[in-house]
C-alpha positions in Angstrom: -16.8 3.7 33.7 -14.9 0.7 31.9 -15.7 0.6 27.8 -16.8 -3.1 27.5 -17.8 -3.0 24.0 -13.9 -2.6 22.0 -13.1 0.2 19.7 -13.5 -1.6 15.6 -10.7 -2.1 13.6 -9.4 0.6 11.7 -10.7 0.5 8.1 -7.4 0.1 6.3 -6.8 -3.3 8.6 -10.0 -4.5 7.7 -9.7 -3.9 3.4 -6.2 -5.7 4.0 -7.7 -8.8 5.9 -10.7 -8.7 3.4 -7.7 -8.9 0.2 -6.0 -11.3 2.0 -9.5 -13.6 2.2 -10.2 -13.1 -1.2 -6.7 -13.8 -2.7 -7.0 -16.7 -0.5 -10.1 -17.8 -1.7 -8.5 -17.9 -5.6 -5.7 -20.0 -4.5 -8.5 -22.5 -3.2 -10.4 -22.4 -6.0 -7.2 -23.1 -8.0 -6.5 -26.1 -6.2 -10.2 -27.5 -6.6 -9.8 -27.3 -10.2 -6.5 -29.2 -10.4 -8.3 -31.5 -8.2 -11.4 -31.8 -10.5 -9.6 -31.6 -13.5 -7.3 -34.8 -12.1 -10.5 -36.7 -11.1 -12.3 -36.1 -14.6 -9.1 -37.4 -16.3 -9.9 -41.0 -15.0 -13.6 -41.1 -15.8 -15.7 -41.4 -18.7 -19.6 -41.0 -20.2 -22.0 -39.0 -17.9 -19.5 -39.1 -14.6 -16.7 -37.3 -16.7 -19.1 -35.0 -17.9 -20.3 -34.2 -14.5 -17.1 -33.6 -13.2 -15.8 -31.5 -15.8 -19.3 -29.2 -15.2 -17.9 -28.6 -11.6 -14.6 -27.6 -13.1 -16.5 -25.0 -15.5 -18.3 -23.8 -12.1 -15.0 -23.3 -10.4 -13.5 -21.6 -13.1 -16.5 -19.0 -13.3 -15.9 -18.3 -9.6 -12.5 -18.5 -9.9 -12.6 -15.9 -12.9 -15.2 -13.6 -10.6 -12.7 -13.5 -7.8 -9.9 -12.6 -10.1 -12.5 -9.6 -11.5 -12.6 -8.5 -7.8 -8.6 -8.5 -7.0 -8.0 -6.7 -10.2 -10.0 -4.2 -9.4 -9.1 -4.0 -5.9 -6.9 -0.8 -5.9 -10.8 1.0 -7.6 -12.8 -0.3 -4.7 -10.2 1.0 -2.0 -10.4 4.3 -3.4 -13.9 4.2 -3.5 -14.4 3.0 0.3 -11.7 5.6 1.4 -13.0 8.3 -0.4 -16.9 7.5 1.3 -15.2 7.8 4.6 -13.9 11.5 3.9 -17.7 12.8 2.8 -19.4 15.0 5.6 -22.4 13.2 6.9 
């Protein structure tokens, strides 16, 4: 009998792919802020200030994201070790 259902990825492919998303996702966030901050420049009154709220919001997740690269060599460790413990 044919398997139809595939075997999942091994875990070390998928941490890679899901370091890769994330780094990803701070070099978008980097190029929304540039993009906000550029914007904001030519405004003034409550549409600067509005703009320049987003920016802080981007920053925040931008700083978040960072948090989770940095500690990205603690969480591996910690997923790898879960896999070794007997059930």
């Amino acid at each position: 009998m044919k398997k139809i259902v595939p075997d999942p990825p091994p875990l070390e492919s998928t941490l890679n792919t899901l370091e890769c998303r994330l780094a990803h996702a701070v070099e978008l966030l980097r190029c929304a802020t540039a993009t906000v901050y550029e914007s904001a420049d030519a405004l003034q009154g409550p549409p600067r200030h509005l703009a320049m709220a987003g920016m802080h919001l981007i920053t925040q997740a931008h700083l978040v994201l960072d948090q989770m690269l940095d500690q990205w060599p603690v969480l591996q460790q910690g997923i790898k070790g879960e896999e070794t413990l007997p059930a």
